[in-house]
N, C-alpha and C positions, 0 to 999 in steps of 0.2 A: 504494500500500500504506500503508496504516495505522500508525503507527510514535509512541511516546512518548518523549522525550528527559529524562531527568535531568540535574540539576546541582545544584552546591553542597558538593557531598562536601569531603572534607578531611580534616589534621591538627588536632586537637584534644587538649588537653591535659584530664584529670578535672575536672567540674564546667565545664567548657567549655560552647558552643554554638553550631553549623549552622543555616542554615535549607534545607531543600531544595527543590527544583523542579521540577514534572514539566509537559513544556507538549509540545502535539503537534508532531511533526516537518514537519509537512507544512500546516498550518493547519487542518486539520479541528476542527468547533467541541467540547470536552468537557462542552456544556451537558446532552446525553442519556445521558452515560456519569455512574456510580459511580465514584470512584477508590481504589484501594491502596495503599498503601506497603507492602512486604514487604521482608525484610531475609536476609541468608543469611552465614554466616560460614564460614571454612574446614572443612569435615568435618564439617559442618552443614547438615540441610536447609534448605529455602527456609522460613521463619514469616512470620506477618503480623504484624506493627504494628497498624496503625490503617489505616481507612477512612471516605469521607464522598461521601454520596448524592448524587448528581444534583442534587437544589434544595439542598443543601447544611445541610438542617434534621435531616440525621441523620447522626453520627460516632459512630465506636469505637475501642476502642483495646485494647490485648492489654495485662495487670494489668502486668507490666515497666516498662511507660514512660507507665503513669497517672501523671499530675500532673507531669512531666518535659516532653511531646511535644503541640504542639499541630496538629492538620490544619487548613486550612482552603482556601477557593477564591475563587479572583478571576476572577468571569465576562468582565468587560471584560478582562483581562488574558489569558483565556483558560489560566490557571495554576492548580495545586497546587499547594500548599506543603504542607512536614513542618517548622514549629519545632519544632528539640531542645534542650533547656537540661540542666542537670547529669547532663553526658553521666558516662558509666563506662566501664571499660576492655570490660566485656562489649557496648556499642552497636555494638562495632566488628565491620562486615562490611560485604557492598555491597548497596547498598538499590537496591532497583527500586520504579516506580512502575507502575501496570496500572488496567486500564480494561475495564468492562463496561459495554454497555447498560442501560439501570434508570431508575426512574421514582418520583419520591415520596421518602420519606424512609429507602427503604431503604440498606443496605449490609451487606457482609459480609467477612468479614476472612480470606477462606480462598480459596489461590492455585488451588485449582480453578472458582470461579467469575468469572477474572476470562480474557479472551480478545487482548488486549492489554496489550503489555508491553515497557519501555523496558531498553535495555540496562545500565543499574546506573552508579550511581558508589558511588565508595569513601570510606567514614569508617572512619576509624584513629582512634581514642583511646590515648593514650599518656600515660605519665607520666618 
């Protein structure tokens, strides 16, 4: 079974910063998958963050955390990353990473198109 693992989560004080990591459970490769970052906080549905394509030449990101959040991929590493920099008390909830098949320099930032999905870590910003 198919399975994505986060890490990185944490305590963070305002203006702080994380970096996250989504890497397969199992070693399957994420060279054919799109990846998400979606984020959900208590009494909150799940939102998307940001997303970045399959060849890695196309990312987005939800107006929230433009110019704060950086995505990016390390194919020999076989990883996703989420740098967060001048975090806020509202960042805080548990971000999941997800994975669809895709091709090109699409992506899309919406938790209905993605088919795998890591079970979350947790970032707390606090002050």
């Amino acid at each position: 079974q198919l399975q994505l693992v986060e890490s990185g989560g944490g305590l963070v004080q305002p203006g702080g910063s994380l970096r996250l990591s989504c890497t397969p459970a199992n070693g399957f490769t994420l060279d054919y998958y799109a990846i998400g970052w979606f984020r959900q906080a208590p009494g909150k549905e799940r939102e998307g963050v940001s997303c970045v394509s399959s060849n890695g030449g196309g990312t987005k990101y939800v107006d929230s955390v433009k110019g704060r959040f950086t995505i990016s991929r390390d194919d020999a590493k076989n990883t996703v990353y989420l740098q967060m920099n001048s975090l806020k008390a509202e960042d805080t909830a548990v971000y999941y990473c997800a994975a669809e098949v895709s091709y090109g320099s699409r992506c899309l930032i919406s938790v209905d198109e993605y088919d795998l999905w890591g079970q979350g870590t947790q970032v707390t910003v606090y002050s």
